[in-house]
Structure formats: structure tokens, C-alpha cells
N, C-alpha and C positions, 0 to 999 in steps of 0.2 A: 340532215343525214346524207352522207355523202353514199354515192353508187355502190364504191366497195364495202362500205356499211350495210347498205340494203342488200345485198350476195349474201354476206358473210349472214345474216339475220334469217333469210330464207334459207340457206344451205343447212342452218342448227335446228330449223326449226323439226316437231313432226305435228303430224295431224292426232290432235285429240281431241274430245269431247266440250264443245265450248262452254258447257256450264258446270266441267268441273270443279272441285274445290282450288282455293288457291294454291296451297303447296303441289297440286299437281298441275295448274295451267301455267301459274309461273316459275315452279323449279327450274333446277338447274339442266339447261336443255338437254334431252335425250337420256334423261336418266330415270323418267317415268314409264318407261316404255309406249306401248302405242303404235301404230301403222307409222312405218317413216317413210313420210312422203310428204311433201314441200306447203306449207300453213299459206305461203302466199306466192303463187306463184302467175308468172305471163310468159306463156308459151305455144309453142304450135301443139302441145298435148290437148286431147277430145275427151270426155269420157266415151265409154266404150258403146253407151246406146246412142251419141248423137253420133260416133263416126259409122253404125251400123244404117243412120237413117239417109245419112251422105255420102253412103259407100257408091250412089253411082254418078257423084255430082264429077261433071269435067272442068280439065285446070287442076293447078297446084292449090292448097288448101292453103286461108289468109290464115295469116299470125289473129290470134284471139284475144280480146281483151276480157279478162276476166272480170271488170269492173258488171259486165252486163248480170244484173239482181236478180234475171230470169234464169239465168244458168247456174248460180253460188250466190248464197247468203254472203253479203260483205263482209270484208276485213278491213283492218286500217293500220298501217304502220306510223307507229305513234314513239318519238324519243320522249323517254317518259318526262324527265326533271323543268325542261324547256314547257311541254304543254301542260303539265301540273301549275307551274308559275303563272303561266299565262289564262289559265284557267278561274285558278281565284283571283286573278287581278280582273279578270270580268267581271263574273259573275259571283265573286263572295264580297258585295257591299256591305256587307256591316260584320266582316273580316272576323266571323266566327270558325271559321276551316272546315265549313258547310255550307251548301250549295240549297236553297230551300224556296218556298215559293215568298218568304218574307225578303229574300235579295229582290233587286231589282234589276240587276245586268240583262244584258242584250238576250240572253235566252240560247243563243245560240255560237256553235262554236265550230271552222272548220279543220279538217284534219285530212293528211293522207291516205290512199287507200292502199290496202296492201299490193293487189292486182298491177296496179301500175309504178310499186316501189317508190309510193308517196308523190306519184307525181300530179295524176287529179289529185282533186279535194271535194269530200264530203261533208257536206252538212251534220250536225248533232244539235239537236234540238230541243227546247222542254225541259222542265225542269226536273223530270224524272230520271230522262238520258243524262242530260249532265251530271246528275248528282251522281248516279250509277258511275260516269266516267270518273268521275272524283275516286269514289271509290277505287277503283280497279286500280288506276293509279299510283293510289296511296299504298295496296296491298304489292302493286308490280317493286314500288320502291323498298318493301320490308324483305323483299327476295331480292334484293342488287341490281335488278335489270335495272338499263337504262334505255333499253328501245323494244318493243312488244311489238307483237303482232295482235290484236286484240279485232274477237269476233263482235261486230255489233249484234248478236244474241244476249251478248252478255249484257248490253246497255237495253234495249228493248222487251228484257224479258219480262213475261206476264209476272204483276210483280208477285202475286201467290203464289207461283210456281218459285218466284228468287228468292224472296220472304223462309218459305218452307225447306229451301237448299240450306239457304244460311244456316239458320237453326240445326240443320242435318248436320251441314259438314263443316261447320264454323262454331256455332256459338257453344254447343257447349262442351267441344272441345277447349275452346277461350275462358270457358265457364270451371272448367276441371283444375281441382289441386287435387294436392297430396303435403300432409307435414312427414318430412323425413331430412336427413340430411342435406338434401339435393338443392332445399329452396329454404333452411329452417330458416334463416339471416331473412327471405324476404316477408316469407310469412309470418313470421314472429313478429315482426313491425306491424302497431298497432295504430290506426290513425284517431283510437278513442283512446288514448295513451297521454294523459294530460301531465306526470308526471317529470320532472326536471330534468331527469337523464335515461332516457327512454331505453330500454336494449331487447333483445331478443328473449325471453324468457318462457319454457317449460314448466309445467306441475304436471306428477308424474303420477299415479295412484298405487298404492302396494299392490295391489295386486297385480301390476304387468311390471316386477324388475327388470326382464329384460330387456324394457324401452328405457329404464332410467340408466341399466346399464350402457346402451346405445347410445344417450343421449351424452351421456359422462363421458363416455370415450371421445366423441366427436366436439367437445367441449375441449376436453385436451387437446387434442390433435389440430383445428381451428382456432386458438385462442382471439384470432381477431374479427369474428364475430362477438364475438364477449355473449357468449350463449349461458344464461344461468338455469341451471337445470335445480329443478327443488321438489322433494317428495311431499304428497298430501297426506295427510296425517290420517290414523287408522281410528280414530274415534270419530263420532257422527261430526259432521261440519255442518258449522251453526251457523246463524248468520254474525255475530260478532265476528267471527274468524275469517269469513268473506268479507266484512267490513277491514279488516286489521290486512286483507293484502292491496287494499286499494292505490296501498304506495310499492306496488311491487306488482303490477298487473302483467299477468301471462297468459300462453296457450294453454288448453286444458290437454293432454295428448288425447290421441282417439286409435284408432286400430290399424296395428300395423303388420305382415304378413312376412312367412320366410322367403326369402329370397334368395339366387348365387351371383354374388358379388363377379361380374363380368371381366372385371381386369383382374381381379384375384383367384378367381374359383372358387373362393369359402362363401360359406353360409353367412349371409346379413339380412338385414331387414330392410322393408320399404312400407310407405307409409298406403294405406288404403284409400284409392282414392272416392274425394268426394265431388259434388257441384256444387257452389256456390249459389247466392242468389245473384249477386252483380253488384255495380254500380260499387259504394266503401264498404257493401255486406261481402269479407272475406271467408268467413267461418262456415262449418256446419252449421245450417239454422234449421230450425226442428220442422215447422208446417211447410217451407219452404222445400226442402229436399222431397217432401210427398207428391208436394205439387210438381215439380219438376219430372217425380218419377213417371209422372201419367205421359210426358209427352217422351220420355225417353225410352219409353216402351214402344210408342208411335214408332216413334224413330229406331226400335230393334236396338236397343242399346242398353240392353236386360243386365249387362256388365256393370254399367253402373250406377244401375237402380239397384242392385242385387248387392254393391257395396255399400251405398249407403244405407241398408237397412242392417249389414255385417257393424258398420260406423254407429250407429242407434244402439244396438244389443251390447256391443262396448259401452257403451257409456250408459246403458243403463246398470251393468253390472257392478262398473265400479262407481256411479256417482248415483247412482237409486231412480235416475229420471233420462227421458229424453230433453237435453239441454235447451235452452234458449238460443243459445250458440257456445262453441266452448273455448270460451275467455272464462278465466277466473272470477269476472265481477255476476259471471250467470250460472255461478255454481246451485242457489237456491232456487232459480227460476226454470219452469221448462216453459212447453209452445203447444200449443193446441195439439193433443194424438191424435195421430193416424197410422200407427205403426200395426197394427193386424190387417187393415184392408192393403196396406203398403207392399207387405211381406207374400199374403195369399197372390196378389197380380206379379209379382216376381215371379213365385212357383209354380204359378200357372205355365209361366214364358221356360223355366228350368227345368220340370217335372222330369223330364226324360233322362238327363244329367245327374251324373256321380254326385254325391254330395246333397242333393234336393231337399230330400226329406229329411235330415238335419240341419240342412239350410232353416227348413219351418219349422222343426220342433225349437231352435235356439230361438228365432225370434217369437215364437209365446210361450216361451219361458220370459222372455223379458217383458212383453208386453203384460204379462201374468204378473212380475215384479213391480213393475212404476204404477198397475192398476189398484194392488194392497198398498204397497207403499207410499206414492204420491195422490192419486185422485181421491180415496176410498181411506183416505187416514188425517188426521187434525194437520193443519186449521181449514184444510179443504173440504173435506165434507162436513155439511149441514146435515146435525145429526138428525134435526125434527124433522126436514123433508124427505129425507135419507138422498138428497141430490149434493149436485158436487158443486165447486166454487172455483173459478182462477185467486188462489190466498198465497202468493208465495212469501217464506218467509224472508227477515231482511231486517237490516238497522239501516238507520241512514238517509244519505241523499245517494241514487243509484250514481255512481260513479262514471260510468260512460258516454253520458250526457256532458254537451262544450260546460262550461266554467259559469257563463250567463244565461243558461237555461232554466233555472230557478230561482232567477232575480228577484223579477216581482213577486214572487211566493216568501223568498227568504230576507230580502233587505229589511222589509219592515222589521222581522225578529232582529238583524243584526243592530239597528238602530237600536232598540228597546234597551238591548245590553251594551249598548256602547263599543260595539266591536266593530271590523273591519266585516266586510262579506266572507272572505278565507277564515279569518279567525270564529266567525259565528258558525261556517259550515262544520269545521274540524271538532268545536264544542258540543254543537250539535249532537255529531257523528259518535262521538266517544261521550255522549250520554251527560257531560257537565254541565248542560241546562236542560232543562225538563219542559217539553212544549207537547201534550197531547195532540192538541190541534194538529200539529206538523207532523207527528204518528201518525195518525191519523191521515193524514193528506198523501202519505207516503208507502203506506199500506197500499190505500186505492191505485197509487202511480205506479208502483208495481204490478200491482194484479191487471193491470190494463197494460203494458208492458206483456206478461205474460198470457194474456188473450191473444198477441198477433195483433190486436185491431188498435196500437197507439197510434194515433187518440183520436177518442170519439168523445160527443157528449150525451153519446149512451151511459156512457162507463165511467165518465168523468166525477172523483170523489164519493163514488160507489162501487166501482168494479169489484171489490172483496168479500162484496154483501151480496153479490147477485151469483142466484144460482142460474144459468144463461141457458139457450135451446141449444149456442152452440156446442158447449164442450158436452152437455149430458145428452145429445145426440153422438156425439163420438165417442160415450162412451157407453150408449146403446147398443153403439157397433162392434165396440169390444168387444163386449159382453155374448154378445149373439156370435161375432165373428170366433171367437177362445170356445164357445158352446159346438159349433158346428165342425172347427178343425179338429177338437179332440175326439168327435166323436165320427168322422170321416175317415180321418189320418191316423190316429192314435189309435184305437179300440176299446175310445172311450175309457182309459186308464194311462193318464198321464202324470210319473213321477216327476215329481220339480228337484233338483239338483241342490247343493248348498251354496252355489254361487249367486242363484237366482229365489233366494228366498229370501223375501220381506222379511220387517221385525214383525216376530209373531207368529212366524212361519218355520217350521221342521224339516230340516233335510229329506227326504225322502215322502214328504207326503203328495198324498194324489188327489190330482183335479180330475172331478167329472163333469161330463156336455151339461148334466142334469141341474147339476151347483150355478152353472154359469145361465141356465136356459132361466134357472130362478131368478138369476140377478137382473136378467132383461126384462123379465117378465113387472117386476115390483119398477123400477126405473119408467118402463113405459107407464103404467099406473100413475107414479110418480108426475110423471111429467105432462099427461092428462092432468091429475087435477091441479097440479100448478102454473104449468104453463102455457096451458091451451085454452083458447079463447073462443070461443063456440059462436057468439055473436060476430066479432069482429074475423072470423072465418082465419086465426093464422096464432101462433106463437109468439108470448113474451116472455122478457126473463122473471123472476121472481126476488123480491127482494127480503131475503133472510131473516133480516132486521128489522124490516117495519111490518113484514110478513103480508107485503101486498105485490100483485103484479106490479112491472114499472108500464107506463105506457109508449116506449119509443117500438116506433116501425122499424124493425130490422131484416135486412136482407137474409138472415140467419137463419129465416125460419124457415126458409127452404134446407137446411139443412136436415132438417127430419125425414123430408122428402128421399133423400142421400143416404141416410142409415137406415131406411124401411121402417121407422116405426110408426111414423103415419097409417092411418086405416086409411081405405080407399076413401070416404066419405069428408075425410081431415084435406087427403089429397087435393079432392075436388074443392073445397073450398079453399084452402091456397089457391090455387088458377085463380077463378072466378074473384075471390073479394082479394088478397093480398099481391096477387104478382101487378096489377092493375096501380098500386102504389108504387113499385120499385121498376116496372120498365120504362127505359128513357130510349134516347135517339142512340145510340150506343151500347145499350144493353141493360144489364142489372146497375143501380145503383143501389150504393150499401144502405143508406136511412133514408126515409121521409123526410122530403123540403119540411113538412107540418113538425115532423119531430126534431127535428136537427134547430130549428128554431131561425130565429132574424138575427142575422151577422153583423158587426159593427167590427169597430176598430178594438173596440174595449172586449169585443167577441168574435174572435176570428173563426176563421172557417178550420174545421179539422180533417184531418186526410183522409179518418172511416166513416164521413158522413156524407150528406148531399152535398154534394155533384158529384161526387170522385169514383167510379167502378175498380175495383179489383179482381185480378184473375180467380183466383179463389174462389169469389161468389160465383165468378159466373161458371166454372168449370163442376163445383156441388151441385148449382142449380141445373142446371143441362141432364147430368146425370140422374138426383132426384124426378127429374119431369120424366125424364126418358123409363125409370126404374117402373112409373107409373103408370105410363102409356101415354103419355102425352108429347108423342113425337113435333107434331106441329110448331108446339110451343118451344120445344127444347129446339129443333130449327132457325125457330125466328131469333130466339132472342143469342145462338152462336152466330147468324149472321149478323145481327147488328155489330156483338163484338169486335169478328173477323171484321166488319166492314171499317171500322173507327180504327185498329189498328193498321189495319193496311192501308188507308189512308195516308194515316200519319208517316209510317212506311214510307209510300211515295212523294209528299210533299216536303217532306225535311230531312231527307237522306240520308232514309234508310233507319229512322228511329225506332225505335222498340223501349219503353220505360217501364216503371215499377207500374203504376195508377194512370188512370184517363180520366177527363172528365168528361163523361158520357151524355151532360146535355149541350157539349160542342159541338158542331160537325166538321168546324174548319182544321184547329188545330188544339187537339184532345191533350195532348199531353204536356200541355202549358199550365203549372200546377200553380196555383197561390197558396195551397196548403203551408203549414209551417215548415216541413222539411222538404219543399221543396220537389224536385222526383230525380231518381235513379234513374243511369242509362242514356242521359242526353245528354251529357257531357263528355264526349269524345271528336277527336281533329280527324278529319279526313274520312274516317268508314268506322260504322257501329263491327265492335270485334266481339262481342257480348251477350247483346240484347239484353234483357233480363228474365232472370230465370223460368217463375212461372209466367208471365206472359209467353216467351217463348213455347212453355209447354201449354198453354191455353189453346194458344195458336194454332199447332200440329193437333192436339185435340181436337179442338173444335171441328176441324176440315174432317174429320172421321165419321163427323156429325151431319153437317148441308149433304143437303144432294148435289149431285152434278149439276144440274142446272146452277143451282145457287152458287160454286165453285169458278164459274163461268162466268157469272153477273159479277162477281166479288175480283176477279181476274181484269173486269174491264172500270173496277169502282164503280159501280152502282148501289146507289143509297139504298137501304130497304125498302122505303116509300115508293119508290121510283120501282123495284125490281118486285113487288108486291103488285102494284098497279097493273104490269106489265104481264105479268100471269092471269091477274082474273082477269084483262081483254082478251090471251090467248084461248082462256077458261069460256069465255063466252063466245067466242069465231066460232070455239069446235061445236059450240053445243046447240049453234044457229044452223 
């Protein structure tokens, strides 16, 4: 960088916050506002308490070098393109466009300081610093700069404190859509879209024409998008007919709000937005958007917890269910509820605000819809135990799976008939050969699909038959949650609408707490004597069909803990006999080594079994212990998490994934499961994270104490930071 370069760099620069977000540290100079005055400067300037301490030193004052660390935090003027290049040609040996502790490069990297207009050189060290610098980099290049001033705060930051920025003012930002005009062409690209000539495509539902009228118009008007917009049909949608668009797969639309068109001044529409989960999950996904809610609340971001639960009550209105996600091939399927505990922590954060209290009457109204409708109606409820099932319905091979993912399930049938693989699926599908078996097989792969927990060998060729601790604890909580609001909120007489009435259900009729206090009441009964386990101290699921408990150890059954239906006495024995099976070095894991069974080649490992933790568990369980009284425990086992992910965090720059494997300590997020994990495939700096981790994360930290906050700030193992308390524990008490 030449002289009049480093002027020109300082003269633009202003002082701001060095761990702003990026649109504000690298925008376009001086257009963020801020204190202007000079990011890097060497000059005869003092601040004003050291020229107050020198005001009687004799002689002229020397020129100062700011490089001195005692007087100002460094800076480093760094041309970005040149040290990016030279950067990974050090240090990314195995030339993944990541800097991680698996490279082997020299470690170290030096650079100009700003103080001196790059003329020292500072050292940057460790594979934390570097990664971080990669990062900054790669973000300084998404904003044009070609030369920064960049504060080494931003490369040494405690990484819980840069970890928790991210998430704030990054990811799920990176994590937000919306379907509307503005992005239909990218969102509408599906990358489970197997079919010949792929394009953009819309299903609209009768009930909202003004989105198919929006979507026709912008059809016309774009024709090279080649946007097809197509309406769903006003009769029930069966599964033949989600079988029959598989050659035609689209967005399902979800909810979109009035708007004023900015360059025109008329009224138009814009799409509500959502958060994704990450990684190729671009849709609304049902348990996904809950969990995310929890940390988006952390994060004061009540805005877009509040529309996805707006995006929920759409699509339960016109499609009967909270979706799987909303493609067409998951019209029959939803995802685990959580839409009453979702909605009540929104209105908690809105209460005060215009609109609130129809904010929560809409959504249990809907929650009150998919609970007649979907959980509490055939083929999901088990009429003999009166408990619910994951049964969605379905023809077929599910469609969104690659092409060779039911190979070895389906070749042998194709052989049988002499067919090709394609030719035996398509016969299959449209019912020309008759295979109970593979009904049968496909049922279950569905129903475990629509658990959230694909795939386990809990659920594996059973999931349809089980009535599980998870979903008929959440829908304890319904139950209890729709009993309490109407009779809080409502005055205990709440009319249901004709939009939001099940088959079966009357416009105009009223729900009472009392109705609903009963439904909880019989489910926990229920669920006592089916699936609670008084010896083995913990919850299993029950199997419909052979009408026996199953025996798999599931992480799940802390989920009881989570909807309060445990008695205290249930409580306590989860701690004591069950949490003692699922904590690892890292946290909750989701089954028992003992149940998950011996892995082979011929028996692979599956992603909701041992080894693998997910946020999910561990953000119910925390909660459950804490709901209980069992702070201590709900502590340790967020620190462990918090510790495995910030690890990982620092060792491979800057990752955040879908799953961990929790009896790792080195490098957790190295999955061998079959799909592999979300979120670690990106060049240069995670823009994402993933969804619930992310929100696990900012959770969790709501949870440790400060101390624990501190020890996690400097990576300290559990083991190590446990140790280290009860000696403090025993100094004081010597």
C-alpha cells in the first residue's frame, strides 16, 4: 500500500465500535455515522488525561507512536485481496477455504499496524486469530473494500462473546427469507427437485386469491422466470394427489401481508418473513422455527418469532396442519407441535402492543384446528389408548429423497418384476404392483420423517405404531396450554370461527378451559399407564400394535419434564436412574449406546442415535430440569453443550452445525451419520450457523452462571472447570 493510500484510508476512516456487525464495520465509509475521528492514526495528538498528567513536563512533546498496546488496543492496515491470498496459501493446507486446527501452516501470519501506516509488522497467531482473520476478510471482500483498518478485538475476541454477536447480528439475519416477488425465482429453486426441467413453481390455496392473483400478475409481467403458479384444489387432499404432483413439485405459498409498493405508492403485497433452518433446509420447517423462536426471543427479535407463528396459523388454516415444510411433497406430513407454548412466549414479549390479544386468540384457534383435526383424528390417534401416533398419510416412495436412497429397499422388488429401478418406482407409486411389505416399510418412513427424528433405530419400521412420550407430551401441553389461555385470556368462552374449524366442528362453537383441563387430565393418566416405567425410573414409547412398551432409551423422555406432566416423584427419578444413561462429554445424547445397538457396515449409524446430540434435546431438557428445580443439573449439562459447540467454534472457523457428536471432545461436528451434517460447508466465514444450534446457544448462556460464562470464554472442559470449583469450594471452607 503506497503513503497516499494509507492517507487517503485514515482521512475516510471514523471510529466505531469494533465488534460491530459487518454492514456497519465495513460499509461504505462514513455513511454509518459514529464519532469522526481518525480509526488509525500517528500523530503529535494525546488524549486528554495523559496531556493533563504531562502538562508540566519541559520541552516540546515527541511525535507518538501509537503502536504502544498500553495506550490503544491495535489496529492493522491490512490490503485486503493480497493478505486473503497469502493467507490461505499458508495456512489452508488441505485448501478447504478454512483455516482449522486440522491445517498444518506455520500458525502464524504477519501484518501492518495501523499506528504506523503499515510500516511495523505485527504478529497474528493461532489458529483462532487466523481463522477469525479469514473471516473478516472474506466479509471486508463482500463489501468491496480493498484495504481495512481492522481492530485486533475483532481477531482475539472472547469467542462466547463473537459466537453470541454472530448469531445477534449475523446469522439470522443470513438465516431470514420471505416468498414474494423479490426472491420467488431463487426460492422457488428446489434442490430436492429431481425432476427433468426444474422451474420455479407456486400452489396457491383457495382461500388466499389474492396471492394467486399476485402471483399471476408477476408471472405475466416476468415471464423469464417461467414462474408456474397453480391453485390447490378445494376438496380434501389425499395422498394419491400429493403423489400425482411429484412430477410438478412447488412452494406451498405461506403468508403474506399489505404493503405500499415504494416506487408506485399502491397497495401490494410482501411475503412474511420466515427463518430457515440452514445448511439445503430452505423452507418453513415446523419444530425447527420453535426452536429457533427460543433464541430469537434471547435475542429481542419478538418480530420474527411473532411471524412465524402469523406463517403457522396460515398454513394451518388452509392446509389443516403445521407443515413439514411447505413443498408440495409435505402436504400430508407435519412436525412435531409446539405452536401454544410458541405463540404464549411471543405474547408474553407483545402484550403491551396494538394487535396482541388477536395475535393469541388466532393462534389457538389454529392450534385448537390441527389438534381435532390432525393429532386427535384417524390414522393418528390410537383409539384403544386414546394417545396419539406420528401416521401421516401417503402413497409411495417420498419423493424428496436423492434417486438412490431406496436402493437397497427397492432393487430387489425391481428385479422380481423385471423392471428397471425408475420403472419399478413409478409402478410402484401408481399402485400397478401390489407389495404390502413396502406399504408397510413406507408408512413407518414416513411417520419417522414426520417425528423430526429421521432416522433412528428407535423408530426404524415402527414409527406408525408407536405412540411416543414425545409428541403426547406436546400434546399435554396443548392441552393444558388452550385450558389455561382460554380461561386467562378469553373468559373462559371462546368462539371458534369458520375458518378454523375441523371436520366435525360448527362455526360458532365454544371451547372451554374445563373441556381442555379434561383432555390433559385423561392423556396424563394415559400416559402413566402406558408409558411410564416406575422400575426403570423414565418413559418409553408404547407400541399400538403389539400393545407392549418398546424398550429403546430415549432422550425424549425428558420431554415430560418440559410439559409439566411429570409429578415431582416421576421428576426425580428421571435425574437419578435415566439422565445418568444420556449424559455424555458434550451433553445430552439422543439414545442409549445399549439401545441404539452394535454398528456394522451392514448397520450404520443413524443421526438420532448414540453418539449424535441435538439442540432440541438439549434446550427441552434444560428447561424440563429447570421447570423442576433442578438448577444444578440443567447448568451442567448447558455447559457441557455451550462447551462442545464453542469449541468447535474455535477450532475450525467459526462452525456452528446441525448435530454434534457428543462423546467427542476434539472435533464434534465430524458426523459419519448418513446425511452427513448441515452448516459446515461454507468458504471463507460461517454466514448462517444453523438454526437451532444457534438458538440453543444464546439459550443456553441465559442458563450458566457467570462464572461458568467465563470458564466457557476461555474453553474450559467441564471436567476441568468442575474440578476447579470444588478446590475453590474447599480453600474457602478450610
Amino acid at each position: 500500500m503506497t503513503t497516499t493510500e494509507a492517507r487517503h484510508v485514515r482521512k475516510g476512516s471514523v471510529e466505531i465500535d469494533p465488534y460491530s456487525a459487518p454492514h456497519i464495520y465495513y460499509g461504505s465509509k462514513g455513511e454509518q455515522g459514529g464519532v469522526l475521528k481518525s480509526r488509525a492514526y500517528s500523530s503529535v495528538f494525546e488524549p486528554l488525561s495523559q496531556s493533563l498528567v504531562d502538562s508540566d513536563r519541559k520541552g516540546p512533546t515527541r511525535r507518538q507512536s501509537q503502536d504502544d498496546a498500553a495506550r490503544k488496543p491495535r489496529r492493522f492496515l491490512i490490503p485486503v485481496d493480497s493478505t486473503l491470498k497469502s493467507l490461505l496459501a499458508r495456512e489452508d493446507t488441505d485448501n478447504n477455504m478454512q483455516i482449522t486446527i486440522d491445517d498444518d501452516g506455520p500458525k502464524v501470519l504477519s501484518v501492518g499496524t495501523a499506528a504506523s501506516n503499515g510500516f511495523n509488522r505485527a504478529d497474528i497467531r493461532g489458529t483462532y486469530m487466523l481463522s477469525n482473520l479469514l473471516q473478516e476478510l472474506t466479509l471486508a471482500q463482500d463489501y468491496g473494500r480493498k484495504h481495512i483498518i481492522l481492530d485486533e478485538a475483532r481477531l482475539n475476541e472472547n469467542p462466547v462473546n463473537r459466537l453470541s454477536r454472530l448469531i445477534k447480528t449475523c446469522f439470522w439475519d443470513g438465516l431470514t427469507r420471505r416468498i414474494d416477488g423479490s426472491v420467488i425465482e431463487k426460492v422457488g429453486r428446489d434442490p430436492k427437485d429431481w425432476t427433468p426441467n426444474p422451474q420455479p413453481r407456486v400452489y396457491v390455496p383457495r382461500g388466499a386469491p389474492e396471492q394467486y392473483e399476485y402471483y399471476t400478475k408477476l408471472a405475466r409481467e416476468r415471464p423469464e422466470i417461467r414462474l408456474d403458479v397453480q391453485w390447490l384444489p378445494t376438496e380434501k387432499i389425499t395422498g394419491e394427489y400429493v403423489r400425482d404432483l411429484n412430477d410438478r413439485p412447488g412452494l406451498l405459498a405461506v403468508a403474506m401481508e399489505e404493503c405500499i409498493d415504494p416506487k408506485t405508492g399502491e397497495k401490494d403485497l410482501r411475503g412474511v418473513p420466515f427463518v430457515v433452518p440452514g445448511g439445503r433446509f430452505n423452507e418453513v420447517y415446523g419444530w425447527d422455527s420453535y426452536m429457533e423462536s427460543l433464541g430469537l426471543l434471547v435475542n429481542d427479535r419478538e418480530d420474527l418469532a411473532k411471524a412465524m407463528v402469523i406463517n403457522f396459523c396460515f398454513c394451518i388454516k388452509h392446509y389443516g396442519k403445521v407443515l413439514n415444510a411447505n413443498r408440495s411433497y409435505y402436504l400430508g406430513r407435519s412436525q412435531p407441535p409446539f405452536l401454544t407454548d410458541m405463540a404464549l412466549r411471543v405474547y408474553e414479549r407483545i402484550k403491551t402492543t396494538p394487535g396482541a390479544l388477536e395475535f393469541l386468540r388466532s393462534a389457538i384457534f389454529a392450534a385448537i384446528k390441527e389438534y381435532y383435526s390432525v393429532w386427535t383424528a384417524e390414522p393418528r390417534l390410537d383409539p384403544i389408548t386414546g394417545l396419539s401416533r406420528y401416521r401421516p398419510e401417503g402413497v409411495g416412495v417420498p419423493p424428496e429423497t436423492e434417486s438412490t436412497h431406496f436402493a437397497h429397499v427397492l432393487q430387489p422388488y425391481a428385479d422380481k418384476y423385471g423392471m428397471s429401478f425408475q420403472e419399478f418406482v413409478r409402478a410402484y407409486n401408481h399402485r400397478k404392483v401390489n407389495e404390502p411389505e413396502l406399504d408397510e416399510y413406507f408408512l413407518h418412513d414416513r411417520a419417522v420423517r414426520e417425528s423430526g427424528h429421521d432416522t433412528s433405530y428407535r423408530l426404524e419400521k415402527v414409527a406408525a405404531n408407536l405412540a411416543t412420550i414425545d409428541l403426547n407430551s406436546l400434546l399435554y401441553k396443548y392441552e393444558a396450554d388452550i385450558a389455561r389461555t382460554i380461561r386467562h385470556f378469553f373468559g373462559d368462552h371462546l368462539i371458534m370461527p369458520a375458518e378454523y374449524c375441523a371436520e366435525g366442528m360448527r362455526p360458532g362453537q365454544i371451547e372451554t378451559s374445563a373441556a381442555w383441563d379434561r383432555r390433559a387430565k385423561r392423556r396424563r393418566v394415559a400416559i402413566d399407564r402406558y408409558l411410564w416405567n416406575d422400575s426403570k425410573g423414565m418413559y418409553f414409547d408404547y407400541d399400538t400394535v403389539k400393545k407392549e412398551q418398546t424398550t429403546y432409551e430415549s432422550v425424549t423422555t425428558f420431554w415430560a419434564m418440559w410439559a409439566g406432566l411429570s409429578t415431582p416423584r416421576q421428576a426425580a427419578a428421571l435425574v437419578i436412574k435415566a439422565l445418568p444413561k444420556f449424559e455424555e462429554f458434550g451433553g445430552l445424547v439422543s439414545g442409549s449406546k445399549e439401545s441404539r445397538g452394535v454398528t456394522s457396515l451392514a448397520r450404520p449409524n443413524r443421526q438420532w442415535d448414540y453418539p449424535y446430540g441435538w439442540a432440541p434435546q438439549q434446550m427441552l431438557a434444560w428447561t424440563g430440569l429447570l421447570r423442576y428445580g433442578y438448577q444444578e443439573e440443567a447448568e451442567r449439562l448447558a455447559y457441557k453443550w455451550l462447551y462442545l459447540v464453542t469449541k468447535a467454534f474455535v477450532d475450525f472457523n467459526g462452525v456452528v452445525v446441525e448435530k454434534y457428536n457428543v462423546t467427542r471432545p476434539v472435533d464434534p461436528h465430524k458426523v459419519d451419520a448418513e446425511y452427513g451434517n448441515q452448516g459446515s460447508d461454507f468458504k471463507g466465514v460461517a454466514r448462517e450457523g444453523f438454526g437451532w444450534v444457534n438458538a440453543s446457544y444464546v439459550y443456553g448462556l441465559q442458563i450458566v452462571n457467570a462464572h461458568m460464562k467465563r470458564a466457557l470464554g476461555a474453553c474450559t472442559r467441564y471436567d476441568t472447570f468442575h474440578a476447579a470449583t470444588e478446590q475453590n469450594v474447599e480453600a474457602l471452607q478450610n
